[in-house]
C-alpha positions as CSV (number, residue, x, y, z in Angstrom):
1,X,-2.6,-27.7,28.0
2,X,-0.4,-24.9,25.8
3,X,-1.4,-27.2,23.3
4,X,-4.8,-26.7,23.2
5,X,-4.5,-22.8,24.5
6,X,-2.6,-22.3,21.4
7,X,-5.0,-23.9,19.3
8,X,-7.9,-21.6,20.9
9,X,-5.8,-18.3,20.7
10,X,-5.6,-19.6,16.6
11,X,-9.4,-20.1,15.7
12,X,-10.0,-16.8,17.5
13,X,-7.2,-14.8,15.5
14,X,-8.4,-12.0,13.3
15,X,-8.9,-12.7,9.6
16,X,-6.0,-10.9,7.8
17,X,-8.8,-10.1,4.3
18,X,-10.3,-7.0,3.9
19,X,-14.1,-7.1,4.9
20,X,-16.8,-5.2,6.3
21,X,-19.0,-5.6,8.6
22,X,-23.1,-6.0,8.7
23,X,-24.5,-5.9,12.9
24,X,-26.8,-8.1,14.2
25,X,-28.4,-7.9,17.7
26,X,-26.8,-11.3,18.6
27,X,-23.7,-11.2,16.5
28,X,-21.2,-9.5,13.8
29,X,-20.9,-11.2,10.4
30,X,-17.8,-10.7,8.2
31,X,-18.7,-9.9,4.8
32,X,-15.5,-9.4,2.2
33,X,-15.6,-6.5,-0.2
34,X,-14.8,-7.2,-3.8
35,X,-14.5,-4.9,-7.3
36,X,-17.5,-6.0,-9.5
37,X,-14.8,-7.9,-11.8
38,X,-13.4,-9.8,-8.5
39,X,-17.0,-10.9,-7.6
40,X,-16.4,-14.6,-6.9
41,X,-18.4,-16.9,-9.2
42,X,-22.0,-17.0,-8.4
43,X,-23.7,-20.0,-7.8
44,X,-23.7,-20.7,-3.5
45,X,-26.8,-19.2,-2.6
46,X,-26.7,-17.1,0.2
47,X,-23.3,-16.0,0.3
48,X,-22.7,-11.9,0.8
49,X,-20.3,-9.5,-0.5
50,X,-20.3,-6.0,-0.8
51,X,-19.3,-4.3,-4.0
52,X,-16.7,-1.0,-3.5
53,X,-16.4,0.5,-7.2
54,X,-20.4,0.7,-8.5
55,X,-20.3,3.2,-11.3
56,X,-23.9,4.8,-10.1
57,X,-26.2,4.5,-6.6
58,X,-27.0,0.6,-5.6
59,X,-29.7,-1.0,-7.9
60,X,-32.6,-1.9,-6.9
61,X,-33.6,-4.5,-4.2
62,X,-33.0,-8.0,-6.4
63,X,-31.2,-6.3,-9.6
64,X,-28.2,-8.0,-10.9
65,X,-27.2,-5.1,-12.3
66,X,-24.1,-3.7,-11.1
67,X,-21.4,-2.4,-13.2
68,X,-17.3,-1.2,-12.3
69,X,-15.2,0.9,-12.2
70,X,-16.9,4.1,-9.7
71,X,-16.6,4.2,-6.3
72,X,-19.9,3.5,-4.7
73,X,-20.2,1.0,-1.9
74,X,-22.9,-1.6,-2.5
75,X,-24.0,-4.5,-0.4
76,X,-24.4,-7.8,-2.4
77,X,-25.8,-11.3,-2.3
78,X,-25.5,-14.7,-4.5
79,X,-28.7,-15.7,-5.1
80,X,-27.4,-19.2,-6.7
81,X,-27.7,-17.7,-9.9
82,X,-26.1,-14.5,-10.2
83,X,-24.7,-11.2,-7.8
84,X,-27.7,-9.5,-6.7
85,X,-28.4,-5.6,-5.3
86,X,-29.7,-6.6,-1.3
């Protein structure tokens, strides 16, 4: 039985990455925040990230344009082929 409590208390631990956070009415989803040079290698589609040092506002909806080195906060997604603005 402490066995399997222990086991239970584990999968339910906090992660110890940094992350944000994106709401949903049914749930929370963990995203982790990267640099624009830390992006992981695109190619999972659907994966989301957001990007903390965009030099300028978000691009647009789609854009894979984001480039380091500011400070703006930008919410990401791998579309299988590249980062993308969400």
């Amino acid at each position: 039985m402490w066995v399997a409590l222990a086991v239970a208390l584990a999968f339910f631990a906090a992660p110890t990455f940094a992350q944000s956070t994106y709401f949903y009415q049914d749930h929370d989803v963990f995203v982790g925040s990267y640099t624009v040079s830390a992006l992981p290698a695109a190619g999972i589609a659907g994966r989301r990230a957001i990007v903390t040092d965009q030099v300028t506002s978000c691009p647009q909806n789609g854009s894979s344009a984001f480039t380091g080195g500011g400070s703006v906060k930008c919410p990401a997604f791998d579309n299988g082929a590249a980062w993308a603005a969400e």
